[in-house]
C-alpha positions in Angstrom: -53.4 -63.7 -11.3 -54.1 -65.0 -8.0 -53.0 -68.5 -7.0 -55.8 -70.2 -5.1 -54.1 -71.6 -2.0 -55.0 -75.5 -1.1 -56.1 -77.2 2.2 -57.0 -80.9 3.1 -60.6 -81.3 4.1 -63.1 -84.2 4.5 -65.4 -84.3 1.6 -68.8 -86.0 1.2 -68.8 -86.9 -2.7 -72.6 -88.1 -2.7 -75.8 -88.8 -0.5 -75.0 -91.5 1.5 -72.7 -93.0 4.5 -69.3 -93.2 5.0 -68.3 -95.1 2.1 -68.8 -91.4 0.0 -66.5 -89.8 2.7 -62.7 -89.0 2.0 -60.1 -86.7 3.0 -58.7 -84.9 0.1 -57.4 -81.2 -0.8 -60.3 -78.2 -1.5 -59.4 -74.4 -2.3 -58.9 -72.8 0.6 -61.7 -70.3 1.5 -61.2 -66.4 1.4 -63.6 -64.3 4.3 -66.0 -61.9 2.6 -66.7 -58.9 4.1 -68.0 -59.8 8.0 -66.8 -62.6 7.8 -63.8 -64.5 10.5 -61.1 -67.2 8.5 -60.7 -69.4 11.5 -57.4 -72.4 11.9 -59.2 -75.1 13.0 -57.9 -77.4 15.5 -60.8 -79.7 16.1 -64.0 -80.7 14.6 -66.2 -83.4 15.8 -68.4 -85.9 14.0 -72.1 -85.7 13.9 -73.0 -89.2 11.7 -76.6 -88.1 10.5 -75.2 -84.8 9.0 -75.1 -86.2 5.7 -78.7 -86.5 5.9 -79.6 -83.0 6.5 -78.2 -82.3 2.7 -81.4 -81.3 0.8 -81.5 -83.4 -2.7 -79.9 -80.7 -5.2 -77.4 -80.1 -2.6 -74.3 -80.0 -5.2 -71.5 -81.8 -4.2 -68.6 -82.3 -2.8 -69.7 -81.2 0.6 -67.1 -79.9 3.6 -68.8 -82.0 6.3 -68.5 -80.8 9.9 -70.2 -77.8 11.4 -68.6 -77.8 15.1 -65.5 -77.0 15.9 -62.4 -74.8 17.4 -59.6 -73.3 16.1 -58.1 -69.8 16.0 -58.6 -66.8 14.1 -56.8 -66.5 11.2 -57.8 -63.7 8.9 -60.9 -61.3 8.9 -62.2 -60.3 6.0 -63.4 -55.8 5.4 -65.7 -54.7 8.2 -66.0 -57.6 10.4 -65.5 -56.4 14.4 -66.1 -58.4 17.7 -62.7 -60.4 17.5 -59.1 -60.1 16.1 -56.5 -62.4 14.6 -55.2 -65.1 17.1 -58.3 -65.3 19.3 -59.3 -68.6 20.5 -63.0 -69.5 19.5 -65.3 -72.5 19.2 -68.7 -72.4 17.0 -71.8 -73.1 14.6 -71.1 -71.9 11.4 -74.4 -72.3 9.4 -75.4 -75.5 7.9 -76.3 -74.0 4.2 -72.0 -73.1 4.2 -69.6 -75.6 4.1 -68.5 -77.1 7.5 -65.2 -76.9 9.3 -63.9 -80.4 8.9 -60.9 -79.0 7.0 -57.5 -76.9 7.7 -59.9 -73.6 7.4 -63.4 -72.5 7.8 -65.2 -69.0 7.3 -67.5 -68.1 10.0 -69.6 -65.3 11.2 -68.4 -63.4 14.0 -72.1 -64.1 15.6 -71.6 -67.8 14.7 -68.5 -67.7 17.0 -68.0 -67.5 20.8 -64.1 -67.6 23.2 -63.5 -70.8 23.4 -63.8 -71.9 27.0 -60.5 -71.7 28.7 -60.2 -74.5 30.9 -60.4 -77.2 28.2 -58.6 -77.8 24.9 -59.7 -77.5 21.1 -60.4 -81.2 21.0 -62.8 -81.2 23.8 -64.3 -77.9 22.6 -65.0 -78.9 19.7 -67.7 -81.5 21.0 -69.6 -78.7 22.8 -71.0 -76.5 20.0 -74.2 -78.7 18.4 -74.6 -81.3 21.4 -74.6 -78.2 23.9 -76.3 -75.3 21.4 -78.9 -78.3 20.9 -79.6 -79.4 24.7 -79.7 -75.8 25.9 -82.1 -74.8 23.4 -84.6 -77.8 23.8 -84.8 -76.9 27.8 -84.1 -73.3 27.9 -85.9 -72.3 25.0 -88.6 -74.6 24.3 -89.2 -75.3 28.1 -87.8 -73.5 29.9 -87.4 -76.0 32.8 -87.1 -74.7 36.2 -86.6 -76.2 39.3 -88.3 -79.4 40.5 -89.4 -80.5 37.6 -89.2 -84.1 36.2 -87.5 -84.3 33.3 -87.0 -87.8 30.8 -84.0 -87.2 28.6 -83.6 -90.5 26.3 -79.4 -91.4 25.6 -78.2 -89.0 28.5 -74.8 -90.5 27.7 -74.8 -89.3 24.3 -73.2 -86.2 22.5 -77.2 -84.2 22.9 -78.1 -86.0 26.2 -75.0 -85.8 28.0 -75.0 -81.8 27.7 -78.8 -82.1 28.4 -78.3 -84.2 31.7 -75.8 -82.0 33.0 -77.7 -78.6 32.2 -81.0 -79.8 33.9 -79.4 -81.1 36.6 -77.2 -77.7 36.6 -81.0 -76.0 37.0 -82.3 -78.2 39.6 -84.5 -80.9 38.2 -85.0 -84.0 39.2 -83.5 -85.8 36.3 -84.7 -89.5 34.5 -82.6 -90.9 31.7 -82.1 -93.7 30.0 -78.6 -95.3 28.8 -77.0 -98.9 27.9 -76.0 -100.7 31.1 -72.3 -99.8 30.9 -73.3 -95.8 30.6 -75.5 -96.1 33.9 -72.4 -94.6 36.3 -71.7 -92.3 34.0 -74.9 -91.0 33.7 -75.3 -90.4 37.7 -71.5 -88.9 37.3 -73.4 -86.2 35.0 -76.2 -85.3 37.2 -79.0 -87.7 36.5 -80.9 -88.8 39.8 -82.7 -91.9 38.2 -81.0 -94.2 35.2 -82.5 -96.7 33.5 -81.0 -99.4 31.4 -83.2 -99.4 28.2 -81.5 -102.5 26.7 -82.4 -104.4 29.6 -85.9 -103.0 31.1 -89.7 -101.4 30.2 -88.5 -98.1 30.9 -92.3 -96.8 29.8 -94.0 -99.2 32.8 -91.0 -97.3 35.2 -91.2 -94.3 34.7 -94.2 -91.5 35.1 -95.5 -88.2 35.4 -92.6 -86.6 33.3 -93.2 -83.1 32.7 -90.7 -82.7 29.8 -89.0 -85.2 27.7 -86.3 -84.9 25.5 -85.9 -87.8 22.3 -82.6 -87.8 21.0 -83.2 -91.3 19.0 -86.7 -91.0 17.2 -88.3 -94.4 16.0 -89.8 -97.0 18.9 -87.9 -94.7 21.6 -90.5 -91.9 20.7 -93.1 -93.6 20.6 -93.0 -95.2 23.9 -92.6 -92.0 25.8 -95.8 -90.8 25.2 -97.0 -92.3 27.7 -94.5 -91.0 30.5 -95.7 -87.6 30.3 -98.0 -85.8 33.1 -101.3 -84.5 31.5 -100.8 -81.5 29.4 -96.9 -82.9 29.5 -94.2 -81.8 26.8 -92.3 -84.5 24.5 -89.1 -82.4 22.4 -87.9 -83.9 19.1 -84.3 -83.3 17.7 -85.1 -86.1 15.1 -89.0 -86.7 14.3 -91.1 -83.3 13.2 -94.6 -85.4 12.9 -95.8 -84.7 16.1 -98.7 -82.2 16.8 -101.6 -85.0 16.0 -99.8 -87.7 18.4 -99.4 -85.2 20.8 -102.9 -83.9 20.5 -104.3 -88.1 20.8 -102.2 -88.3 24.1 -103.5 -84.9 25.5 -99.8 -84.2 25.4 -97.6 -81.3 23.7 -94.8 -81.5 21.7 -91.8 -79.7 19.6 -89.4 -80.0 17.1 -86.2 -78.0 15.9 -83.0 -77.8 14.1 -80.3 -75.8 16.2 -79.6 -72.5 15.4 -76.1 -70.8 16.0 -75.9 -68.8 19.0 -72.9 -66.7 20.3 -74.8 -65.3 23.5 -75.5 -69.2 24.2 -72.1 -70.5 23.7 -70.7 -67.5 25.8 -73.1 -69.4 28.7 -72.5 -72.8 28.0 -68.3 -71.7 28.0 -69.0 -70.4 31.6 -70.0 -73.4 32.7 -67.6 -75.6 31.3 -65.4 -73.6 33.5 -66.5 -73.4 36.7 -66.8 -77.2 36.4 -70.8 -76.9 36.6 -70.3 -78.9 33.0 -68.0 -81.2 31.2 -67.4 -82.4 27.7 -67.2 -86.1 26.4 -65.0 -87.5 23.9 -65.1 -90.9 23.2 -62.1 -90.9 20.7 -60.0 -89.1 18.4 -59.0 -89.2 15.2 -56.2 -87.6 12.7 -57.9 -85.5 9.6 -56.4 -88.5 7.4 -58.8 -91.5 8.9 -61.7 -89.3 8.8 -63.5 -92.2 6.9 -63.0 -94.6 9.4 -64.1 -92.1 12.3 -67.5 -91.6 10.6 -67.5 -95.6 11.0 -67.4 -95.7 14.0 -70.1 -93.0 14.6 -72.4 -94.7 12.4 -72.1 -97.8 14.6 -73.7 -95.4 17.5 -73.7 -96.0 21.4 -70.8 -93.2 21.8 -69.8 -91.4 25.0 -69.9 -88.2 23.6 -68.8 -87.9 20.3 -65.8 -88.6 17.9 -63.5 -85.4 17.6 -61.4 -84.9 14.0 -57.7 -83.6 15.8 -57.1 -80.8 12.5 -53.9 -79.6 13.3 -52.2 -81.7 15.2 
């Protein structure tokens, strides 16, 4: 009889904050067939992801779903990569995450981790940068010239999204607390506005795309920012169309999909210095509670990265 081998990972015991979060041990997963065991190294901390769990999602939950680490094992017939290979990635959000010693991942899920940074920084990059590049590449896609409103351009979604416009030659609005401002000029933004201290909707016009990382009031007041005919994207609100259609506006919403081909891109940029990562702390596997904390208080440069394996 086999002996089920043990790891630690970070486990979300029921619907809620971080008071249900702890670091414990969980059997450590086997790949199936087509399927990559990857040593993680890094996984960073996205604070809403506990309320993405649908409500018979049975628990404890492996929280996490970006990361880097190394391949460990493949399981029968899986191809595109070998044991030892450096990769960051999206493994789906219906599987456990990657906030633990071991994940199992599609190889399609995984991409080379880009070579100029390390596993800590990687691991920032996979939803922040999957998410950006999809809301202006594929939603869009933006194009040079354009004007383009990207709400919390110092955060883990708009910091990737500042850079990658900028990258394509937009003329690029965003708006960030006063101490991000530099920052956010740093990243590629031509015009930054301190939404703590000013109207940003009686500044700022004739936007043909913007991006709402926040939801709520923040949403509602860039409606009227847009151009005629103008497009608002949503990563957090999905109760659009009829706003959109009262402001003569359009608008979208989506949940990230994994995306090797994407992450390949986004890796090539990261190393010819065209785009850069943000980490705004670190934490050991152990305090994992207390970095989830922190998240939840918000106004992060970047994101919070778990350091797995030392």
């Amino acid at each position: 009889m086999d002996t089920v081998e043990r790891m630690k990972a970070v486990h979300l015991l029921a619907q809620g904050g971080s008071e249900w979060i702890t670091c414990e041990e969980a059997p450590r997963p086997r790949p199936a067939a087509g399927q990559a065991l990857v040593r993680v190294h890094a996984a960073a901390i996205t604070p809403s992801e506990h309320t993405w769990l649908g409500p018979d999602q049975p628990f404890p939950v492996i929280l996490g779903h970006e990361f880097s680490g190394v391949v460990s094992e493949l399981g029968p017939q899986t191809v595109g990569m070998t044991t030892g290979d450096a990769v960051y990635g999206l493994p789906a959000f219906t599987r456990d995450g990657a906030q633990a010693e071991y994940v199992v991942a599609l190889p399609s899920e995984l991409a080379p981790k880009p070579r100029s940074i390390d596993h800590i920084q990687a691991a920032e990059v996979p939803i922040s940068g999957l998410t950006a590049w999809q809301a202006l590449f594929d939603h869009v896609p933006i194009v040079a010239g354009q004007r383009i409103l990207i709400h919390g351009g110092s955060g883990g979604v708009g910091a990737f999204a500042v850079q990658f416009a900028h990258w394509k030659g937009a003329y690029v609005i965003t708006t960030v607390s006063g101490s991000y401002m530099d920052l956010a000029r740093e990243l590629g933004a031509d015009e930054v506005v301190d939404y703590t201290t000013s109207r940003y909707e009686e500044m700022i016009h004739e936007v043909d795309v913007a991006l709402d990382t926040v939801g709520g009031e923040t949403l509602e007041r860039s409606w009227g920012m847009l151009r005629p005919d103008g497009l608002l994207i949503s990563i957090v609100d999905d109760r659009l169309q009829e706003k959109a259609a009262a402001h003569g506006a359009r608008a979208a919403y989506f949940v990230v999909e994994p995306n090797q081909k994407q992450l390949k891109e986004i890796a090539g940029l990261i190393d010819s210095g065209y785009v850069r990562p943000l980490v705004e702390a670190v934490y050991p596997l152990s305090q994992a509670p207390e970095a989830y904390a922190t998240a939840e208080r918000g106004h992060l440069r970047g994101k919070i990265v778990l350091n797995i394996a030392g």
